[in-house]
N, C-alpha and C positions, 0 to 999 in steps of 0.2 A: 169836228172830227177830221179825221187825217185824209188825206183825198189825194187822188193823180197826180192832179197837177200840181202840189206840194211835191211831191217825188222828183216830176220831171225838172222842178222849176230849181230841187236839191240836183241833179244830175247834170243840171247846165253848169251851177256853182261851183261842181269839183272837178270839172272837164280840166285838165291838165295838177291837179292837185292831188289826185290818188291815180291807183291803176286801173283801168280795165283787167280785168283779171282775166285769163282764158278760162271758158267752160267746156270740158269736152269727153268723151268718152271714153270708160274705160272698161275695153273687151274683156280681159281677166275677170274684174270685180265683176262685171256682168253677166260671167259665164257661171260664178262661183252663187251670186245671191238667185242668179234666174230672172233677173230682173235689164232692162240694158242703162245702166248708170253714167249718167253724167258729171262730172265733179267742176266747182267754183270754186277757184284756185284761191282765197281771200290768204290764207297762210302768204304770200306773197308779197304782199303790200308792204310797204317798205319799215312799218312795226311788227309787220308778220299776223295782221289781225285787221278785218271788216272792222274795228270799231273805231276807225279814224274818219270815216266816212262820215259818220254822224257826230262827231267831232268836228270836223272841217265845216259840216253843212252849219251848224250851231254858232261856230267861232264868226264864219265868215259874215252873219246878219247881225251882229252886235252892233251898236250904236258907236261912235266917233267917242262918245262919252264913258261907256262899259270899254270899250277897249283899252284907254287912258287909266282907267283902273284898275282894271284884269280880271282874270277869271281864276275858280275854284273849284274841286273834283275831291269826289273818295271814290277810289279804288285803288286794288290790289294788282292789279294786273293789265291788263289790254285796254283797258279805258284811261286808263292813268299816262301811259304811254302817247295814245290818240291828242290828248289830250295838249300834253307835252310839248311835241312835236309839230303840232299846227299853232298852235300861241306863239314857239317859239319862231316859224313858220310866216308868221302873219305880227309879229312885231307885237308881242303881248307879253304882260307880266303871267304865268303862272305858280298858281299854290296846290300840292295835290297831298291830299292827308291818306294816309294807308296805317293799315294794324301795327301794331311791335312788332309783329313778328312775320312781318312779307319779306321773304326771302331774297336777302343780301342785293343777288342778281337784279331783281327788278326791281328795287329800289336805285342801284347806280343807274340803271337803261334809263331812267327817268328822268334822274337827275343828270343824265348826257343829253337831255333836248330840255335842260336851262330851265326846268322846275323848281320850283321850291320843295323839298317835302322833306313831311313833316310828320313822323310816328306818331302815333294818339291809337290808343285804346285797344283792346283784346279782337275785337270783333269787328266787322264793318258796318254796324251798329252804331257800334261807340266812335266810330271815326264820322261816320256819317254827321251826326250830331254834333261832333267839332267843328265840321267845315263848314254846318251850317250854322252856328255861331261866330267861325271866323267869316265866314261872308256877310254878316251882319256887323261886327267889328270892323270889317276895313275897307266895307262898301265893294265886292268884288261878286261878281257875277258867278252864280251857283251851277254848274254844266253835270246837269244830271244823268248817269249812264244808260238810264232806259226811257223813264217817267217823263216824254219830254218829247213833242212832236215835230221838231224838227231833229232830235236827235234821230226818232223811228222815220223819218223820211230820206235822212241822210243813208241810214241803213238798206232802206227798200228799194236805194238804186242799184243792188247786189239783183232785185227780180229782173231790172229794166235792163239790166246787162246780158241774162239770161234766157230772158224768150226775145231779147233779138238773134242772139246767138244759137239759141235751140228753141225755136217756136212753138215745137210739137210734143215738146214736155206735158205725158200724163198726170205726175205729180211731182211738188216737191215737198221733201221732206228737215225739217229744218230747227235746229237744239232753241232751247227756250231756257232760260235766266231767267230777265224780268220782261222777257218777252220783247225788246226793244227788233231785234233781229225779223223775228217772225209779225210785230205788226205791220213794218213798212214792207214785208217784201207779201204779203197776208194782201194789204189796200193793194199795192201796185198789181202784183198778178190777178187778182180775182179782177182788176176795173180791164185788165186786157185781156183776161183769157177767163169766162166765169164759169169755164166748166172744170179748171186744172183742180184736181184734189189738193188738199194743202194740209200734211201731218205733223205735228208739233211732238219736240222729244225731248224728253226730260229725264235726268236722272230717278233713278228709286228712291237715293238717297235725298234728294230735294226735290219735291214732289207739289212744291208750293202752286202753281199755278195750274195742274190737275186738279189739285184739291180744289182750288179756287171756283172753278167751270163747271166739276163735275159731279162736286159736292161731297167728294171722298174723305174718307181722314188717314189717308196714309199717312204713317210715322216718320217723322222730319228726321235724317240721322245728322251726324257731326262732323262729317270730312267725305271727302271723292275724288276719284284722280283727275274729275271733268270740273276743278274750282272755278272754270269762268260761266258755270250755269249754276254753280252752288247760290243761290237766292232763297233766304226766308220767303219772302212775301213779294206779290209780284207787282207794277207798277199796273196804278189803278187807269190810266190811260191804255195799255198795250193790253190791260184784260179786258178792256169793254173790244176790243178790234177784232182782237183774238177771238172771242166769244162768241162776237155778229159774223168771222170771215172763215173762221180754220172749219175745218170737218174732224177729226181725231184728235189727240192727244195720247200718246203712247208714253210707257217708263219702258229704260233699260236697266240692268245690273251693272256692275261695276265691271266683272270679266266681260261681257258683251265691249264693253266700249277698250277695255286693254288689248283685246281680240283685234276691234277695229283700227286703232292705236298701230297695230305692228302689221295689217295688213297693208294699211299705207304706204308704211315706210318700206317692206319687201316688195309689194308689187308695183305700188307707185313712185318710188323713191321719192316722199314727200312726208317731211317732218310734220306733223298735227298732233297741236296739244287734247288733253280729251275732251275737252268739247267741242273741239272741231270734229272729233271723230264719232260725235253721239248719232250723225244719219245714216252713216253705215252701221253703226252699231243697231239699229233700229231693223235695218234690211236683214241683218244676220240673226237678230232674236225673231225675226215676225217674216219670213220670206215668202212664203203662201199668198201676204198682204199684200205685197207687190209684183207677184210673177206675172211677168211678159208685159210691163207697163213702160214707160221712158220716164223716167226717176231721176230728180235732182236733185244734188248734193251739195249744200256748199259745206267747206272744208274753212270754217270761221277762223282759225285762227294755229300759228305754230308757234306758241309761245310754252314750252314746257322744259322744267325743269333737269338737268342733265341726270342726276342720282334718280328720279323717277322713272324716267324712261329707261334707262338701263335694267331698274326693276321688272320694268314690263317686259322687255326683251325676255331676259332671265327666266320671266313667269311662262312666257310662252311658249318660249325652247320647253319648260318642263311639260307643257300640256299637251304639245307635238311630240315628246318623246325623245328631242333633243336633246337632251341634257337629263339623266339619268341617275336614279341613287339605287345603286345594289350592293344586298349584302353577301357576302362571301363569308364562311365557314371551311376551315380547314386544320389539319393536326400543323400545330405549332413547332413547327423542325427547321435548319436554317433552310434556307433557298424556295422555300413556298412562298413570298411575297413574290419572287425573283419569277415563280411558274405562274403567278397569278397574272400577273402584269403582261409578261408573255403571251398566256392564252387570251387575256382581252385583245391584244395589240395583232396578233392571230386573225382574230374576229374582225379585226378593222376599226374596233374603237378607239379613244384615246380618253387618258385618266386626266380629269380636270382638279379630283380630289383624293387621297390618299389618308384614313382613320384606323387606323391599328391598335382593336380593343382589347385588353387582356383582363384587367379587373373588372370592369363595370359591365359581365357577360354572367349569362345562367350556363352555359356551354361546360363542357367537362374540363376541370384543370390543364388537361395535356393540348387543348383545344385554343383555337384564336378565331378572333371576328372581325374581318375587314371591312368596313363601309367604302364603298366609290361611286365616286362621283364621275359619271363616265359621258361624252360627247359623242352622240351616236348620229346615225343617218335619218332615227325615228322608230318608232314603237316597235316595228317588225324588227327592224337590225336589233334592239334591246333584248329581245327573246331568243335573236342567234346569239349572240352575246352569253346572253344565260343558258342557253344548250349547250356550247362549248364548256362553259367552269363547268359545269355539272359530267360531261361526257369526261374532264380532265380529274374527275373523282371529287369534287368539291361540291358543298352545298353552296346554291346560290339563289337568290329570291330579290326579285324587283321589291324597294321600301316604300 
């Protein structure tokens, strides 16, 4: 089983090979959860992702012989990368199989640190099972992204960076895949601090290694905006750890971690993909759980897609009230667009969207229905907003 001095003896190996990353506090987010929060910066790391760590630790004990032939990976994202990067790094052939359908982007990121890859199959399932048939084909060393103890030791030097840096950490809290994250950093903290709590977080929507511990049967769904924890089934190494070391195991919802997603990036000005962002997202679903504790967070990784995040942004201005849809009702005569626009502009909004309905309305023939899409300061400015049309003679109703 996984132990210390694996960790330490993985944290000698990568001393000038990955980053120390800063861990440090942050007063906003600590004032907002109640909690005083520390964040591990791993979005940093020059893939933008903790998972090169255990990459590197993996790459670098190979045999004179395995390195002559190379190594092989399925993944879709931040492992495939790690992966990559240190082969190419350390003078090795790499192969890395990913879905059809892994998007465009990191697929090229990949194949810029001199991979080979190679699309195979619907699922990472089906890819899995390619690689490991091509690593039986062409003699090439299989680099498994969680199931794999020196990959979870390579990980667990993210703990050993963190209570030197914050010694007095009550808990950390910390996203679960296949668990590879949380067993090495699960050994490292509990052999040096064995009174630190230690919460494991995991999507709702992939609930695999809950179920696993807890004996639950929550329903497996099909997609997450957190896909670097989306894991069927959890690695049967980092479940026996997990099991003997964690203390909880918590689910979030989808908006908890979109929430955490855009808190980030306004308060912290720090890009995190959503699985980086599932331990704040954790603090903002359950914050009772943590009041008045010193809470650690690492921020695993900022590998997300541009059109998603954009989404989130978008979703969040609508749920702070930023970004508004109201409808306006008024008699259809010329210059009433021209009074509408006016009295929002009045109010201090401004029109992002502009719909002028005249057939597809229950409304009286002589009558029109304007939907807008309006950019406000937030939920109160939205209701002056709609005082105003309303005091200007017009019906108006938030949609």
């Amino acid at each position: 089983m996984l132990q210390l001095q694996d960790i330490q003896a993985a944290a000698t190996r990568l001393q000038g090979q990955v980053l120390d990353t800063p861990c440090v506090e942050s007063k906003t987010l600590s004032q907002i959860v109640g909690a005083q929060v520390f964040l591990k910066f791993e979005n940093l790391q020059f893939t933008a992702s903790f998972k090169e760590r255990g990459a590197c630790n993996k790459l670098a004990q190979l045999s004179d012989e395995e390195r002559a032939r190379g190594v092989i990976a399925m993944s879709a994202g931040n492992h495939a990368q790690g992966v990559a990067y240190h082969a190419q790094r350390l003078g090795m052939k790499a192969v890395i199989v990913m879905p059809r359908f892994t998007p465009g982007v990191k697929v090229e990121r990949t194949r810029g640190f001199g991979a080979e890859v190679l699309l195979h199959g619907d699922t990472l399932e089906e890819s899995r099972a390619h690689a490991y048939q091509l690593a039986d084909e062409r003699g090439l060393t299989f680099v498994h992204p969680y199931d794999d103890e020196q990959i979870a030791a390579g990980q667990g030097t993210v703990a050993l960076e963190m209570l030197a840096e914050q010694p007095d950490l009550d808990t950390l809290v910390i996203a679960i895949g296949g668990g590879g994250l949380l067993a090495g950093i699960a050994t490292a903290a509990k052999a040096l601090q064995p009174s630190i709590e230690l919460i494991g977080v995991q999507t709702a929507r992939f609930p695999s290694m809950v179920n696993a511990i807890k004996g639950t049967h929550h329903e497996q769904g099909t997609s997450t905006i957190a896909e670097g924890i989306a894991v069927s089934s959890p690695g049967k190494i980092t479940q026996e750890i997990i099991a003997q070391l964690v203390d909880d195991l918590v689910l979030v919802q989808e908006g908890d971690i979109e929430q955490a997603v855009l808190m980030l990036l306004e308060i912290e000005k720090t890009l995190v993909e959503g699985a980086g962002a599932a331990g704040l997202a954790a603090l903002v679903r359950y914050p009772e759980r943590f009041r008045g504790k010193k809470v650690g967070l690492v921020l695993s990784g900022g590998n997300i897609d541009p059109l998603l995040l954009a989404a989130i942004i978008e979703r969040g201005m609508v749920r702070s009230g930023r970004l508004a849809r109201v409808k306006v009702s008024a008699r259809d005569v010329p210059g009433v667009l021209a009074q509408i626009t006016a009295t929002v502009a009045a109010a201090g909004a401004n029109i992002d969207e502009v719909h002028h309905q005249r057939a597809f309305t229950l409304l009286a023939a002589q009558n029109v229905e304007i939907e807008l899409v309006l950019q406000t300061r937030g939920k109160e400015h939205v209701q002056q907003v709609i005082a105003q049309l309303r005091a200007a003679g017009m019906e108006a109703d938030l949609m």
